[in-house]
N, C-alpha and C positions, 0 to 999 in steps of 0.2 A: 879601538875595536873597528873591527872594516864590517859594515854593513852592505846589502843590497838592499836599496829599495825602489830601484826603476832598476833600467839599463844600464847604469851605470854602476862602478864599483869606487869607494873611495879609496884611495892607494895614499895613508898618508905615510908620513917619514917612515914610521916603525913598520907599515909594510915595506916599503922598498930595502930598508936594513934585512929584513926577515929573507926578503924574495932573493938579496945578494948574498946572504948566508948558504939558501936554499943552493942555488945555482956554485957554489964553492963546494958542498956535500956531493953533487951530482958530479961535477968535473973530478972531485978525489975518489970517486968509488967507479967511474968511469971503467969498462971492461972489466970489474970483478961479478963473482957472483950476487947476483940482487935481488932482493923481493920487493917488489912492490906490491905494498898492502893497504888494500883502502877498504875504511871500514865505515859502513853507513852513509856512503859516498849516492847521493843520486844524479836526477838529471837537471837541478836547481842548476847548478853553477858546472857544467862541463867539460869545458874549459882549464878549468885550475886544478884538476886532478887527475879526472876519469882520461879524459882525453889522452892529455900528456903520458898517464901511466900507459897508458897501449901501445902510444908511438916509441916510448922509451923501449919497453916491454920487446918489439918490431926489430926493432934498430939492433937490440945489443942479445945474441945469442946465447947470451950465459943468462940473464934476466928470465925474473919468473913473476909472474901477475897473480893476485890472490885478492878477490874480491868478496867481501862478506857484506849481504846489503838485503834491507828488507824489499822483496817485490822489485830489485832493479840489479839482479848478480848476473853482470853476463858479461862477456866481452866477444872481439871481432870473431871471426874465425881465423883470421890468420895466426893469434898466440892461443888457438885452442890446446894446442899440444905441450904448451907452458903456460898455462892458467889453472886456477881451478874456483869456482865461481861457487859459493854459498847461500840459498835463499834464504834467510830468517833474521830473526830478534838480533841484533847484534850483542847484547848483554846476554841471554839464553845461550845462544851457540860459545861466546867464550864462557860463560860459566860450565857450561857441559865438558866443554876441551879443558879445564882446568881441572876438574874434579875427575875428569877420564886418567887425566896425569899424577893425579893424587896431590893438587897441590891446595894449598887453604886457598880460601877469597876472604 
């Protein structure tokens, strides 16, 4: 389990496997269409998501940002026009979009 509990972050084995998986997903979907979806994502650690989703988001024109987050749904202005940003419950709002869909939970 990777904790924070100061400044620092523990990065043991199983995270650096994880982070070199991560970065092998991101190199094969490279220039396709993409969602970045971050959900319940605040400003603890932003850095290892929020951040990176934006620049990604910036960078690659086919990229869409989708942020669902209690009290913290925003991003830059620059991917306003490929974003779309959520304030609320993050279990409420997908429960609502599921059942909008007609799907069980």
């Amino acid at each position: 389990m990777n904790l924070r509990s100061d400044d620092s972050f523990a990065e043991d084995e199983g995270w650096h496997r994880a982070s070199a998986a991560y970065s092998d997903f991101l190199k094969l979907h490279e220039g396709l269409h993409v969602l970045f979806l971050e959900i319940g994502v605040g400003m603890n650690t932003p850095l290892i998501i929020k951040y990176p989703f934006w620049q990604m988001t910036l960078d690659d024109p086919r990229a869409f940002y989708a942020c669902l987050s209690y009290s913290e749904a925003y991003c830059p202005v620059q991917i306003q026009d490929r974003s779309v940003c959520i304030d609320g419950d993050s279990g409420e709002v997908i429960t609502q979009l599921l059942e909008r869909n007609g799907s069980d939970i």
